[in-house]
C-alpha positions in Angstrom: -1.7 -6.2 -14.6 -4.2 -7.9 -12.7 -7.3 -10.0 -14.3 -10.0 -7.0 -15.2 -13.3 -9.6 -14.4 -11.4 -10.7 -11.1 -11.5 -7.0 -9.7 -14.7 -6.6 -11.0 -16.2 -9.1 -9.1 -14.7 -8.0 -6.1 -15.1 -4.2 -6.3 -18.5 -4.9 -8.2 -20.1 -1.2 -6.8 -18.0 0.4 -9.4 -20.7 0.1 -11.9 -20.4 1.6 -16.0 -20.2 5.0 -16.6 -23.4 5.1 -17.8 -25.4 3.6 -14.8 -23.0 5.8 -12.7 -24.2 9.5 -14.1 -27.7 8.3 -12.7 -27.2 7.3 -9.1 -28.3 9.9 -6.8 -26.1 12.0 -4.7 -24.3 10.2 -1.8 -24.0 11.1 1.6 -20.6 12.3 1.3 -21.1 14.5 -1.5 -21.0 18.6 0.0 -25.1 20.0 -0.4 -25.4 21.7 -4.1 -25.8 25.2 -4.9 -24.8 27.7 -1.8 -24.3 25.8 1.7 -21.7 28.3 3.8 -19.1 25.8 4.3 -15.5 27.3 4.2 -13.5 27.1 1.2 -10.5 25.3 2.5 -13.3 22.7 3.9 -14.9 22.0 0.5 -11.8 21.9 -1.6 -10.0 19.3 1.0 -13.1 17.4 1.0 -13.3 17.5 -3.0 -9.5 16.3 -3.4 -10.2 13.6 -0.9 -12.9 12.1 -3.1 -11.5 12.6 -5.9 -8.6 10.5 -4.6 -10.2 8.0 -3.0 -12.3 7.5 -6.2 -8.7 7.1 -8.1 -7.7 4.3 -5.6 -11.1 2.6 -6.1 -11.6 3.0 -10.1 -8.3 1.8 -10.7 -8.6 -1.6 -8.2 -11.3 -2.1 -10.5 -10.6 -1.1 -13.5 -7.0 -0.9 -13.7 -4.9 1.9 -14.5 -4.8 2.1 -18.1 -9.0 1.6 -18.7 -9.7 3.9 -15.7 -10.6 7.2 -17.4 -11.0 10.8 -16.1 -15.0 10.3 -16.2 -14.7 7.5 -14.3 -13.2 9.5 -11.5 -15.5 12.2 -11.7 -18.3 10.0 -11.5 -16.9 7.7 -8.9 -16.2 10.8 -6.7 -19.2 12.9 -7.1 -17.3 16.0 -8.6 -17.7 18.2 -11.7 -15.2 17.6 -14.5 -14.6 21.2 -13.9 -13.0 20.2 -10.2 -11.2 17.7 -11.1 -9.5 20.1 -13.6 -9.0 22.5 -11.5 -6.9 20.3 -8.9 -5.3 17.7 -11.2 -4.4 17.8 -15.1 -5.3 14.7 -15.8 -5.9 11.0 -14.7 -1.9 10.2 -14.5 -1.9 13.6 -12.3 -4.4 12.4 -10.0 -3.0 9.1 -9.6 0.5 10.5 -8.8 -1.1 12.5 -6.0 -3.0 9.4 -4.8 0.1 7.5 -5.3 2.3 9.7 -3.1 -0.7 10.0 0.0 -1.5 6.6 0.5 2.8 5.6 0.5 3.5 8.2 2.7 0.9 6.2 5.1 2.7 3.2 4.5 5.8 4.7 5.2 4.9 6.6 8.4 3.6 3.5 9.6 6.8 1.8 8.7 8.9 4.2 10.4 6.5 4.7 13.5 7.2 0.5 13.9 11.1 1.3 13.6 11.5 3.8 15.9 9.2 2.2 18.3 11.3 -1.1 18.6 15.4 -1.4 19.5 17.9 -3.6 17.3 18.0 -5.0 14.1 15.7 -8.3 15.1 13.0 -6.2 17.1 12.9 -3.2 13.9 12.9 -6.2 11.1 10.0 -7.9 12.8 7.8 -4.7 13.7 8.8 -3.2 10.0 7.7 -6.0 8.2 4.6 -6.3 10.3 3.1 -2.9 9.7 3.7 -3.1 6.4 2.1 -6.5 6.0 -0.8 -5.2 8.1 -1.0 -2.0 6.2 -1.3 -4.0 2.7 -3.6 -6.8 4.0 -6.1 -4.2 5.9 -6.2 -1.9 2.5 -6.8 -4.6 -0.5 -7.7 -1.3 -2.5 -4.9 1.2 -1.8 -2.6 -2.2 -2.2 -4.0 -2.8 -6.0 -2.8 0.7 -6.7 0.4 1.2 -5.0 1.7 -2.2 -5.5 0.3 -3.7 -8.9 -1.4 -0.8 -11.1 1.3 1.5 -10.1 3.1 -0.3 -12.6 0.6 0.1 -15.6 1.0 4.1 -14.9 4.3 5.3 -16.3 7.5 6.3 -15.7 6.9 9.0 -13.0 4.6 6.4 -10.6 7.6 3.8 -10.9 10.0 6.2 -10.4 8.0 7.2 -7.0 7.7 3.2 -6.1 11.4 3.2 -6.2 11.8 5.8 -4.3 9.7 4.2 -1.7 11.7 0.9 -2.1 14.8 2.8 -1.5 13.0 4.5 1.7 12.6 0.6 3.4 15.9 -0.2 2.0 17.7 2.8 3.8 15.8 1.5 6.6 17.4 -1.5 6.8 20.9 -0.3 6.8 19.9 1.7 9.3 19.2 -0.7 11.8 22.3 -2.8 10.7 24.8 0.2 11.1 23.1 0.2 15.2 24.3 -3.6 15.6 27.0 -4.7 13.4 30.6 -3.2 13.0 31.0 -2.2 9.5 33.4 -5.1 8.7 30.4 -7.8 9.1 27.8 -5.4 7.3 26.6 -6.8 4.0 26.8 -3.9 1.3 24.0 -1.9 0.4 22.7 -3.7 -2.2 21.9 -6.7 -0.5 19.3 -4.4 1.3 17.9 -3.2 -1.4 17.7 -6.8 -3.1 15.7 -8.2 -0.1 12.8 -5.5 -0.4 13.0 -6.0 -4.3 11.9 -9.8 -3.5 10.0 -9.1 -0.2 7.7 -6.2 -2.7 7.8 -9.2 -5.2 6.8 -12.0 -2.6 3.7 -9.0 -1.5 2.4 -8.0 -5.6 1.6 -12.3 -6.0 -0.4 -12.3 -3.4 -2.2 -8.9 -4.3 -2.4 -9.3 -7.9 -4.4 -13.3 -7.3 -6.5 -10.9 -4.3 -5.2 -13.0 -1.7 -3.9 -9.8 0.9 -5.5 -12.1 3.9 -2.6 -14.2 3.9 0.0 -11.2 3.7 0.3 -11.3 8.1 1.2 -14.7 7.8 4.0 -14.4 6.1 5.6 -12.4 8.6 7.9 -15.5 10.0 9.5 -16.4 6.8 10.0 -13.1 5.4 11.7 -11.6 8.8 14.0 -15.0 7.9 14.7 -13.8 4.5 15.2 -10.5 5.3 17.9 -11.1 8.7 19.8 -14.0 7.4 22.1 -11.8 5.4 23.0 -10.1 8.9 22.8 -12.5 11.4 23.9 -15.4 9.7 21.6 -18.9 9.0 21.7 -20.1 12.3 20.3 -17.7 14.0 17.6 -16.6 11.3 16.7 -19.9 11.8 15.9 -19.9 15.6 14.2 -16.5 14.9 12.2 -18.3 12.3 11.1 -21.0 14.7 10.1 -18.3 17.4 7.9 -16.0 14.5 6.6 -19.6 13.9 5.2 -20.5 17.5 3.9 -16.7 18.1 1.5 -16.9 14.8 0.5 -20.3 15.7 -0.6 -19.4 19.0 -2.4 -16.2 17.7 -4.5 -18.6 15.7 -5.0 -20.5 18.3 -6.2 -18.0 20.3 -8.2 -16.1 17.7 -10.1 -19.7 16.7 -10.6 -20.4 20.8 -12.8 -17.0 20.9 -14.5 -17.7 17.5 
């Protein structure tokens, strides 16, 4: 669990409850009383707040002190909607849960189908999903750490997620190696077990900026098995030379 005053600090707009039932409507909050919207438009709308307000209480609170008036203060809704789409907190967190990996994972796949051979999908894979996590510190908090403080049915869906990227990477083996110099299954699913565990350090201390530049020496970790040290190693060396000549480049135009 991370360090309650920590994400307080950094999400500090997520006042008390108390100071929150007084602030004054915000801009995305739908007009009260009649306004002639359609109904499909203000229910999406209201299940988008209410789910974004899950993903922001619980970076700042954490999971287990998040409360269900803490999301229906956070997202501007009545107690009333938020019962009427969710049955409680661990209901709405599930559904926040499941939108926000299914991102992650389109984005994941989008970068696999996009590139050809193992070396090519392991280095764009790992990219978008280092990108993803760096670019969204809160939806990271709550997929990667607090998904964890929020039962069996969130860690079951992290698994599943886990297995996703795992499959993934037997995938892209199967393309390039005969099945006699294949590592077994397991050995997939080991490396995204330490590459998740390698990503929820640096989440849980808040440090997602450094998540992109990790990309080198986790694409090392994660081929090795397949293509054997040596060559992980000269892969490792070329990662290497392209992020140092990105920062280069990004301090030249500083």
């Amino acid at each position: 669990m991370p360090d309650v005053a920590d994400k307080r600090l950094r999400y500090s707009y997520v006042s008390s409850v108390a100071q929150k039932k007084k602030r004054a409507r915000e801009p995305y909050q739908l007009p009260a009383g009649r306004h002639g919207l359609p109904r499909q438009f203000v229910v999406s709308n209201q299940r988008q707040r209410i789910l974004a307000a899950v993903a922001d209480v619980c970076s700042s609170e954490g999971y287990v002190s998040m409360s269900v008036e803490d999301i229906v203060v956070a997202s501007g809704v009545s107690r009333r909607t938020f019962y009427d789409n969710y049955r409680g907190k661990e209901d709405a967190f599930l559904a926040a849960y499941d939108e926000v990996s299914a991102q992650l994972l389109g984005q994941v796949r989008e970068a696999y189908d996009s590139a050809d051979g193992l070396v090519d999908r392991a280095r764009e894979c790992l990219r978008a999903l280092l990108d993803f996590i760096a670019s969204e510190p809160t939806f990271a908090d709550m997929c990667i750490v607090e998904v964890l403080a929020a039962g069996p049915q969130a860690i079951a869906r992290r698994n599943t997620i886990m297995s996703a990227l795992a499959t993934l990477v037997d995938q892209a083996a199967e393309g390039e190696l005969p099945k006699s110099k294949r590592p077994a299954p397991i050995i997939a699913e080991t490396l995204v077990g330490g590459i998740y565990e390698v990503i929820y350090s640096r989440v849980l201390a808040g440090r997602y900026a450094e998540l992109p530049g990790l990309l080198p020496e986790l694409v090392f970790a994660l081929l090795q098995p397949y293509v054997g040290t040596e060559v992980a190693q000269e892969i490792l060396k070329k990662e290497r030379r392209k992020v140092a000549r990105a920062a280069a480049a990004s301090s030249a135009s500083a």
